[in-house]
C-alpha positions in Angstrom: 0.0 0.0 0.0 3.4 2.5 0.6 4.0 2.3 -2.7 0.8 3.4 -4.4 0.3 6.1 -2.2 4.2 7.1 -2.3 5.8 6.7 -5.6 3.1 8.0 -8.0 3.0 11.3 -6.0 6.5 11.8 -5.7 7.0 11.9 -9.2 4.0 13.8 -9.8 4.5 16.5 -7.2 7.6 16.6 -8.9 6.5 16.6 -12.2 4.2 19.5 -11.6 7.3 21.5 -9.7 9.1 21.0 -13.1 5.9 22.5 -15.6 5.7 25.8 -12.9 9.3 26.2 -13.1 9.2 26.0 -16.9 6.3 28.9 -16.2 7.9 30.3 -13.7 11.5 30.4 -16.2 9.1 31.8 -19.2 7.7 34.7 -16.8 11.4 35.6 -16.4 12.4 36.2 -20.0 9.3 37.8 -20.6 9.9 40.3 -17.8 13.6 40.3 -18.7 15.1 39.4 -15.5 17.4 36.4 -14.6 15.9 33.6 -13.7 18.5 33.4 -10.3 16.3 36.0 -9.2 13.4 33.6 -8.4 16.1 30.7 -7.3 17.2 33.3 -4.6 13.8 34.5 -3.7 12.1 33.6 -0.1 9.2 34.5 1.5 10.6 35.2 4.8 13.8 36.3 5.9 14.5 33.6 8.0 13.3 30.6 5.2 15.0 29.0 2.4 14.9 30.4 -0.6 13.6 28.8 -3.8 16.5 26.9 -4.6 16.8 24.9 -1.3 12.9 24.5 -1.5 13.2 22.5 -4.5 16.6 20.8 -3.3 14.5 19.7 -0.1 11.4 18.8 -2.5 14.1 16.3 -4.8 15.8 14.8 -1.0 12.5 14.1 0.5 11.6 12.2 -2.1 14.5 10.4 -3.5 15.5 9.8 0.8 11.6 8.5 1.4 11.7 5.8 -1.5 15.6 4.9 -0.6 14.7 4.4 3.1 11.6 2.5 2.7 12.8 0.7 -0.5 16.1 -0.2 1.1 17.6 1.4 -2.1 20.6 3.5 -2.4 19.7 7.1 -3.1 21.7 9.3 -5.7 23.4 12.0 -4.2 23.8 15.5 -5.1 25.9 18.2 -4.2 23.6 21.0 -3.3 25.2 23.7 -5.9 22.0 24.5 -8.4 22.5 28.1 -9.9 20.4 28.2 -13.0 17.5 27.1 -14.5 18.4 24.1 -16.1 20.3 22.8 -13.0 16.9 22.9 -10.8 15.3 21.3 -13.8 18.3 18.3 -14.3 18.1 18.0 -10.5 14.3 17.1 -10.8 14.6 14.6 -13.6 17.8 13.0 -12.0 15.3 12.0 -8.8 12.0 11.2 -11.0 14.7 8.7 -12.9 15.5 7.6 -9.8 11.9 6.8 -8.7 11.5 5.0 -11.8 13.6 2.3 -10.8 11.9 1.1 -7.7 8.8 -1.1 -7.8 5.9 -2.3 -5.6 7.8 -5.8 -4.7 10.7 -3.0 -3.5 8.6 -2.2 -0.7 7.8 -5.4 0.9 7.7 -5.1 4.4 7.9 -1.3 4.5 4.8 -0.5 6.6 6.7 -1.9 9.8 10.2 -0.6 8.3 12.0 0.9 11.1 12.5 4.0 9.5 16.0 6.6 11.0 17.9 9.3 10.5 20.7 11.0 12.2 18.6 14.1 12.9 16.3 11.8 15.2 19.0 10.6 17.5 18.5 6.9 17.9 14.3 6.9 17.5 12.5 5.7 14.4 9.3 5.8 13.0 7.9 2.9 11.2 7.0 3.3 7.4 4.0 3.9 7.6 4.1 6.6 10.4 7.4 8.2 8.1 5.3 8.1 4.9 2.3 9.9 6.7 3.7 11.7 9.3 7.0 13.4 7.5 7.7 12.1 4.5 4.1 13.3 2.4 3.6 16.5 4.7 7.2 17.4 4.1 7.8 16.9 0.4 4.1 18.7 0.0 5.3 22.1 2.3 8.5 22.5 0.1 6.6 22.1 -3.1 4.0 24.2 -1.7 6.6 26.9 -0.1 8.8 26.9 -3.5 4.9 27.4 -5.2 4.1 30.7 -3.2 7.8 32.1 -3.8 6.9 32.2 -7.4 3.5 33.3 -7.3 4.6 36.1 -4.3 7.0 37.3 -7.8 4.4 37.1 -10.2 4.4 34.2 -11.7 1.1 33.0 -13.0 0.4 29.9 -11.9 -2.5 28.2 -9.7 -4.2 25.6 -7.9 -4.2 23.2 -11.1 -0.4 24.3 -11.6 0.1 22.6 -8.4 -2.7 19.7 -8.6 -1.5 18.6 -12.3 -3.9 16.6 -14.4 -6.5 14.4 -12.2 -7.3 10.9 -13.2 -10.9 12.2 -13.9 -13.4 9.0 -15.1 -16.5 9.3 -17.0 
């Protein structure tokens, strides 16, 4: 059941991150402005700015498949500048969720899921999916969402949504 609720939004949410940066990048030339103005933009003084929010976004999901998957996670180095690194950061991970299947995540509902952040307590997989991993990977998409629309950018609710799975 981790699966179906896990790796089909990852790469979605992600998915969708990619189209409103590719609106987001558009808006920029139109305006005739750098793009690494919006990577450097934050809501808050004290928050990340768009860049780390979409590095975050990429780690949570990439690090939630690995640890419940028991799969090695690609690593990256945390240096995006430009437009086309946020976006090549975006596919690496989707290309990386693309490799783990549902048989992958045998067992992860009682998964003793760590990290060294937690200092020796766990969750199991299906508290991590539903208690950090989902919530988390949603605020960063969510924060790096209202960065762009905060400069303009024209995007919305179905921006964020993406296509539904509508039936007739």
């Amino acid at each position: 059941m981790l699966y179906e609720i896990t790796l089909p939004q990852f790469k979605k949410t992600l998915l969708n991150l990619s189209k409103i940066l590719d609106k987001a990048n558009a808006h920029a030339q139109v305006k005739k402005f750098d793009f690494t103005v919006l990577l450097n933009a934050r809501l808050a003084p004290d928050q990340f700015p768009l860049v780390r929010q979409i590095q975050i976004a990429c780690d949570t999901a990439k690090l939630g498949a690995a640890r419940l998957s028991g799969k090695d996670a690609p690593t990256h180095d945390d240096q995006e500048k430009t437009f086309e690194d946020v976006q090549k950061r975006i596919k690496e991970t989707i290309n990386y969720l693309e490799t783990i299947s549902a048989k992958d995540f045998a067992q992860s509902e009682t998964k003793r899921i760590t990290q060294p952040r937690w200092e020796g307590k766990y969750l199991t997989g299906f508290d991590y999916v539903n208690e950090h991993v989902l919530p988390n990977l949603y605020f960063h998409v969510t924060t790096a969402y209202s960065i762009l629309r905060h400069n303009g950018v024209d995007i919305g609710k179905k921006d964020y949504l993406g296509e539904l799975p509508f039936k007739n």
